[in-house]
N, C-alpha and C positions, 0 to 999 in steps of 0.2 A: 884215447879212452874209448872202450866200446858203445855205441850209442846203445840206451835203452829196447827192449825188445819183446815182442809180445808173443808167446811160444806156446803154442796148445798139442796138446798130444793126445792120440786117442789107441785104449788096449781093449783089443775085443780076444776072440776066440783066437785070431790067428794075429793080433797088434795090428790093427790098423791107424791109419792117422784119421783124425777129424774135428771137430767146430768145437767154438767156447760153450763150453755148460753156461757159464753164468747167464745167456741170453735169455735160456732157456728159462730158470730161474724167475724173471723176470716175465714172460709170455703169459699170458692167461689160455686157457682154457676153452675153445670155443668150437663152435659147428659140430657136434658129434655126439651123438646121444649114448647114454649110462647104462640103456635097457639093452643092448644089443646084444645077445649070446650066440652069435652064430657070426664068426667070419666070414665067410660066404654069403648071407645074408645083406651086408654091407657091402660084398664089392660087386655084386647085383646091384644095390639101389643104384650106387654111383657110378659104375658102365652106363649108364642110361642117358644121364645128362653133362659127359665127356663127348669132346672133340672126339676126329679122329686120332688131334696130335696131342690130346690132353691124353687118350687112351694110350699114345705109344709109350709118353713120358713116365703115365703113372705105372706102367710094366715095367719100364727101366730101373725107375722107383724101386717098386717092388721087388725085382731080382738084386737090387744094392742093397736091401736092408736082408733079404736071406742070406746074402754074402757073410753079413756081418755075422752067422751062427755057422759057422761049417760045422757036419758032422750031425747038425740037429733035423728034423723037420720040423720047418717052418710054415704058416699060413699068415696071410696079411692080406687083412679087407683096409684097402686106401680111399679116404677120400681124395677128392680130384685135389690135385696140388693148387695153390697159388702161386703165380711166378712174379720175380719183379727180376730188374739190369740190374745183375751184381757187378758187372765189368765189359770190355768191348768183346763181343762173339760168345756175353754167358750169361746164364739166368741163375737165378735161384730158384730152387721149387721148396715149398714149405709142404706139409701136410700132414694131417693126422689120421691116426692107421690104429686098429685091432689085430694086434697079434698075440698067434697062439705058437707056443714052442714044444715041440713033444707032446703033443695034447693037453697041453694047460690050456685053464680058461683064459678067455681073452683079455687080454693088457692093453691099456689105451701108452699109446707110443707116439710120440712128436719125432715127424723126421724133417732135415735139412740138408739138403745137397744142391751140387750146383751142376747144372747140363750145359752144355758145351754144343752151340747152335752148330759150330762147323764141324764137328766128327759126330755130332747126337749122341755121345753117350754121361752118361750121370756118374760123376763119382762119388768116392765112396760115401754115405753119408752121416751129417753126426744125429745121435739119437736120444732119445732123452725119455722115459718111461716116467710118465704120471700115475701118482698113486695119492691116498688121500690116509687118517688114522696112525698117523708115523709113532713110533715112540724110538728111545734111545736105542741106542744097538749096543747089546752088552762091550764088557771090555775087551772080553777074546774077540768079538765079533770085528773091533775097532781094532783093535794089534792085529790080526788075520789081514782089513784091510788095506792097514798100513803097508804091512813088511810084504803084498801084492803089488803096492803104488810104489813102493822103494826099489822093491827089484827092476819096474819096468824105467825109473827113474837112472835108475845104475845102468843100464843098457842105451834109455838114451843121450844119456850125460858119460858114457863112456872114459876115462879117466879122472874125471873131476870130481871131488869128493860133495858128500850131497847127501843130507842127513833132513828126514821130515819128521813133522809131527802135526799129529792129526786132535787138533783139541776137541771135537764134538763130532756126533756120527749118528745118523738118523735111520731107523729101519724101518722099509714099509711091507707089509703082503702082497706078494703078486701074482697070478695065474692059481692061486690054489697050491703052491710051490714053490715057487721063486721069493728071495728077498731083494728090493732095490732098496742100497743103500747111497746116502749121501753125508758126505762128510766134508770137513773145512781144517785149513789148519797152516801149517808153512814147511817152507821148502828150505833148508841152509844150505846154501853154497859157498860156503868160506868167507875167502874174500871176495867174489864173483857178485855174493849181495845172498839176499831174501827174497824169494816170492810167493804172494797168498796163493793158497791152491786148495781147491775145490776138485772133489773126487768123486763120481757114481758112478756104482754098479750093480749088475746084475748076478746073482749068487743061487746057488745054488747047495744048500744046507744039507741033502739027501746024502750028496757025493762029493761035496768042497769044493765044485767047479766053478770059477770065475767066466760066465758066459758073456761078460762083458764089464770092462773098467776104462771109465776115460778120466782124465785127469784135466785140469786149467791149471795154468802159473798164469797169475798175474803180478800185480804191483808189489813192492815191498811195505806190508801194513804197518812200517814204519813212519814211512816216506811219502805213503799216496800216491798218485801220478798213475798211468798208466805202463804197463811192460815190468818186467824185470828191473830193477835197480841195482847196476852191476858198479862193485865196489874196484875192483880192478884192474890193470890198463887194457 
């Protein structure tokens, strides 16, 4: 029998992989002021009381989370990351960043990625867009971001049948443009099991572009436990 397993997947502009939402979720709020309207502004203050190697990290930084928009212009004023040992030869950098995308106003943005002491480079990272006044996200809103998480789900579950449903979906305002939404719900895999999954993204209502969706599986909200709960051999 398959052991239990814990499977995160991240779809941005171009489907990248990255980190559990749920953490996210959980994180509070902290070090970075409300008043800021100017990205530049910010990453002036915090050039100033960076290393040389906190300056190079949070540039790396920086060009990993533009990555995450191809196609858009992006600006991001980072504060200085905080690192801890996430494993032998790699750190994590946490930080909180204002970004503007296409000239939107500035969106307060949680990034996570993890730097790699022996090559120096940060990949990709997972991100997570703070917003505050949510209300429900209509139903097309909610079927739109379904049959988004279903498709990228069909692709990476590749022949295995795999049916979701998203019970609840939350929509907040962002940049003067943007909507980030968040939603909750489950994943049916057959006989393979159930896993709870949590889905945000970044939308775009102007032109229907999804500039960014990440998805978590986790437990089967059956069963509890952590990972996947595969019913299967």
């Amino acid at each position: 029998m398959r052991q239990p397993a814990f499977i995160v997947a991240t779809l941005t502009g171009s489907l990248l992989f990255g980190a559990s939402v749920a953490g996210a979720l959980r994180a509070p709020v902290v070090g970075i002021s409300g008043d800021i309207t100017s990205a530049a502004a910010l990453a002036s203050t915090s050039a100033r009381t960076e290393s040389a190697s906190q300056r190079a990290q949070s540039a790396m930084l920086v060009a990993a989370i533009k990555d995450q928009f191809p196609g858009h212009a992006v600006e991001v004023a980072l504060e200085a990351p905080m690192l801890s040992d996430a494993a032998p030869e790699q750190q994590e950098l946490q930080a909180l960043a204002r970004v503007c995308i296409d000239g939107s106003a500035p969106m307060l943005l949680r990034a996570t990625a993890l730097y790699d002491q022996e090559t120096h480079a940060v990949a990709a990272p997972s991100l997570w867009f703070e917003g505050s006044g949510g209300r429900p996200a209509s139903d097309s809103m909610r079927r739109r971001l379904a049959s988004a998480t279903a498709r990228r789900l069909d692709v990476e579950f590749a022949g295995q049948p795999v049916a979701l449903s998203l019970a609840d979906a939350e929509a907040v305002d962002l940049g003067g443009r943007y909507l980030r939404l968040v939603a909750r719900g489950t994943a049916d895999f057959g006989t393979e099991g159930r896993a709870a999954t949590t889905v945000e993204a970044l939308y775009d209502p102007r032109n229907g572009e999804w500039l960014r969706l990440d998805y978590t599986l986790g437990a089967d909200p059956a069963q509890g436990g952590d990972g996947i709960a595969y019913a299967g051999p």
